[in-house]
Structure formats: C-alpha cells, structure tokens
N, C-alpha and C positions, 0 to 999 in steps of 0.2 A: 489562372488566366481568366481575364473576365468574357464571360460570353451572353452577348445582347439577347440572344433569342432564348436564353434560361431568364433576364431580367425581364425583357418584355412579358412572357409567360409569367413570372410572379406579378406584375402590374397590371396584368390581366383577369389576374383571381381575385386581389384585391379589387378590383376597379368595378366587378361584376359583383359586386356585394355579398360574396364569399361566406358561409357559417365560420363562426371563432374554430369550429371542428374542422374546419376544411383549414384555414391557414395556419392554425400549430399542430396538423400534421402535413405541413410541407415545410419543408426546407431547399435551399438552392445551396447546396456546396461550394465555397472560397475557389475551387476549382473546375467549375464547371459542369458536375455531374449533379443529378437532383435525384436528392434519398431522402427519406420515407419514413423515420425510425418507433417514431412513434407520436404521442401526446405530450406536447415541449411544455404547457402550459402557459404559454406565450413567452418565453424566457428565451427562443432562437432570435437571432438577430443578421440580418443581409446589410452590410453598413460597407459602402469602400473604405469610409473613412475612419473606422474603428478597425483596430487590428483585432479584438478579441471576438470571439466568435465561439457562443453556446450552441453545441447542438442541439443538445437536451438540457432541462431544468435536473436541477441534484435531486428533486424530488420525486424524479421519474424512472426509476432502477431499472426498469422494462428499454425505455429509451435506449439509455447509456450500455444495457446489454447486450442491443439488437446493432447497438453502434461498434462494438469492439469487435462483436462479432464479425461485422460485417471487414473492419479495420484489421483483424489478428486471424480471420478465419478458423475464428473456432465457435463452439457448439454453447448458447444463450443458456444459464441455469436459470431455470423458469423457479424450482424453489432450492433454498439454502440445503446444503446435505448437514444431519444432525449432528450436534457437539456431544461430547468433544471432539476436536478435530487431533489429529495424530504427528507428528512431524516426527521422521525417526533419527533424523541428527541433524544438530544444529553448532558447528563450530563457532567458539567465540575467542575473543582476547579482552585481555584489561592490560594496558601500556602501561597505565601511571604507579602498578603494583609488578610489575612481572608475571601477569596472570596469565592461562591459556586454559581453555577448556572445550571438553566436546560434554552437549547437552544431547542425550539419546532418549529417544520414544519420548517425546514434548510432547504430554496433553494439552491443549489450548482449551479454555473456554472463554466466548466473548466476541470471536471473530465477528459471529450471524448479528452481533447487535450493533455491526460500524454504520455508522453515521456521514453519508457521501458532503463534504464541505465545500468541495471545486471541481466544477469538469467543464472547462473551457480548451480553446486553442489559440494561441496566439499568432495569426495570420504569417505577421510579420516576421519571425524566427521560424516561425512553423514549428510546433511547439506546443505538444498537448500537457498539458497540465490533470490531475486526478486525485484529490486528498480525500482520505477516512482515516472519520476520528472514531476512536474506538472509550467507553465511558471507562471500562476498568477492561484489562486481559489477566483472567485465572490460568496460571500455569505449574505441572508438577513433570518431573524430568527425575531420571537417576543420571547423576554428572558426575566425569573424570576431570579432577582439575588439575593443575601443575604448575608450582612456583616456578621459577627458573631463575637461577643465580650464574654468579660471573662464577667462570673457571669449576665449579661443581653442577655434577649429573641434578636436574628439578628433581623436588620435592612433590608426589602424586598422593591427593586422595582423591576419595569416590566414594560417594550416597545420596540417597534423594535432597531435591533441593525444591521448594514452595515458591511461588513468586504471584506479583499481584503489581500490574503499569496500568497506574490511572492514568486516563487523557494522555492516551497516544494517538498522533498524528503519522499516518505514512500518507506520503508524497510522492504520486509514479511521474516522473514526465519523461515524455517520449519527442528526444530531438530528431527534426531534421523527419517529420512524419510523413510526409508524402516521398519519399525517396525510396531509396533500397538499401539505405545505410541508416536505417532506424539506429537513435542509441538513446536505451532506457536507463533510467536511475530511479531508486527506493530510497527517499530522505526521511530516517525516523526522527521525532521530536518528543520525547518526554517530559513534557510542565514541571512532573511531580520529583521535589527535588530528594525525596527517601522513600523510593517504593517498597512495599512489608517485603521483607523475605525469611525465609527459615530456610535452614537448610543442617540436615544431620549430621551424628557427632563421626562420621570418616572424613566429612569434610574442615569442620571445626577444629580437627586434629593437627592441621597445618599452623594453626595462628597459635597452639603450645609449643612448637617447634622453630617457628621463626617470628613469635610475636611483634617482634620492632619493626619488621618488614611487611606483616600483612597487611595491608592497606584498604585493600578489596573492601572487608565489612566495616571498618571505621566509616567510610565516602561510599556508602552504596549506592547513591545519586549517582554520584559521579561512575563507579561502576558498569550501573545496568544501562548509564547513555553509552560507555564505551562497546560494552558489548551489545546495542542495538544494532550497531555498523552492521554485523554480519545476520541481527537476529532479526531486522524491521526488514529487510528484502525475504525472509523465510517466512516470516506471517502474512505477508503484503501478498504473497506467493501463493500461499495458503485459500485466504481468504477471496483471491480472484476465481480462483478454482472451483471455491465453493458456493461461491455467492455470485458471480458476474459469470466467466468465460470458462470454461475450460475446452484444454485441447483434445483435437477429432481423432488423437494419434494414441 
C-alpha cells in the first residue's frame, strides 16, 4: 500500500542534501514499513512504476542477511561455519534408468564459496527471487543404490561415491511473500553437461549384472540433473544455514 508520509519522508532526505551514506542506508518498503538493512550501495530502488525492487545490492551479504532475518526470523551468520559441511542423508532418484538412491553423511565442499547472482522482489506477483552460483561443489557420500525392474525384487549396491558440479545455480523464490501462505521452491541448474564422478566397485557391480539397462553412468549429465530435484533443495538448505540465516530453534 502506498503511504505518502513514508514518501514525503524519503523526498525529504533527498531534498536536504543527504550524504550517499544516509540514502543507501535507507529504504522505504513496497509496503509501507521503512527498514534499515544495511549498505545497498545504491542498488535499492522506490519506483511505483517498476515492479522489481532490490533491497540490497548481491554484493552486500550483511544486507541480504539482516533482511531474511528480519523476513524468516531467524538469527544473521555474521561468519560462514567451516567445510566441509555434513549432510547426513540425502534421497535421490534417476527416472530415465530405474535408479533410486539414499546418499548418507554427504561431505560438501564449496558451499562457503557461492557467489549471490539475484536478490530481488518482484512487487507485482510478490515474489522474492534469490540465486547462488556455486564455481564447482566437492562431494564424497557412502550410497545405497537400487535398480528396480518390472515384476522382480531391485537390484542394491553400496560404496563410496566422489562427485564434483561445476557452475550450479540454486534458485530460492519465495511466492506470495508478504502473506501467511509463503510457498518456497529450490530450482537447481547444472551447465556442466558430464560432472566427474567416481564411485566404488559395490556400486559398479550393478552395471555387470544388468549392463543393457544401466543407464545412470553412460548419461551422467543427465543423471546428476535428475537427481539434483531432491539434492539442490538439500545444498540450498545447507548453505543458508551456514552462510546467511539460520533458525533461533
């Protein structure tokens, strides 16, 4: 809702010949409330006529954290907690082979070095937007995998597996943001169209036993996008924790 006596007050700062310090630490809210977050580095923007509204510049991690916090009510990580980070399971599938697997005690390394791409709102849908790119993700897992065939009991092995996703992109946005019916989504995108992997001979033991049907390590591209579905909302997860917000709880 637009409220004059928030604009007249920004017309007021400006008009009084304002230090660059005084007007990109203020912002007027789409909504009428005025916060504070930090050093925008001129990047906020008060427009009725543009829907998109930064509150913080990408290059301001302090900002965007004092903003979520303020948004998710939860507690600013002032520094990154050290790698590797731990994830102790992480289900995945591969459709186009029959794959299913659970990925346990996932070391990550890589999270601390994401790179903030977009932290905008989109007025109009109301519609926060959040992208980090990440340059490569190191990861080592011991994984239970499992064919599964028509009319017979899958096929299970298990042992370590190495992995390595250059230029991953996650994507938070948060519909419907100013309501009580928040609804969030984690959009992974992987460039790289054959990330390295290794992975031990309990698991390699599958493709001597149903060679014509493994598919998994022929298309590991295609692979490791299928099983981002469940693994880019678990890093995305991860890495807010440790790096932006985590909860007071």
């Amino acid at each position: 809702m637009y409220n004059p006596l928030c604009f007249s007050l920004l017309l007021f700062v400006l008009g009084s010949q304002a230090t660059n310090h005084q007007i990109r630490n203020y912002w007027v809210g789409h909504y009428g409330h005025q916060v504070n977050y930090g050093n925008h580095h001129g990047h906020q923007r008060y427009d009725h006529h543009d829907h998109i509204e930064q509150p913080c510049s990408t290059h301001d991690i302090n900002c965007i954290r004092n903003y979520f916090a303020n948004l998710l009510e939860c507690s600013p990580v002032h520094k990154p907690t050290p790698e590797p980070h731990v994830i102790k399971k992480i289900p995945i599938n591969v459709p186009h082979s029959n794959m299913s697997a659970t990925m346990n005690d996932v070391h990550v390394k890589g999270l601390n070095s994401g790179r903030i791409e977009h932290f905008y709102i989109n007025k109009k849908t109301d519609t926060l937007v959040f992208e980090v790119e990440f340059g490569s993700l190191f990861g080592k897992t011991w994984a239970v995998m499992e064919y599964h065939r028509k009319g017979k009991e899958p096929i299970i092995g298990s042992d370590y597996a190495m992995f390595v996703l250059r230029h991953l992109s996650l994507t938070l946005t948060i519909q419907h943001l100013h309501s009580n019916h928040g609804k969030k989504h984690v959009y992974a995108y992987l460039s790289d169209r054959r990330p390295p992997l290794k992975v031990g001979p309990g698991l390699r033991v599958l493709e001597e036993i149903e060679e014509s049907h493994m598919q998994w390590m022929r298309d590991v591209g295609l692979s490791a996008r299928e099983a981002l579905t469940t693994q880019g909302p678990a890093y995305f997860d991860t890495y807010f924790k440790t790096n932006i917000c985590r909860s007071k709880h």
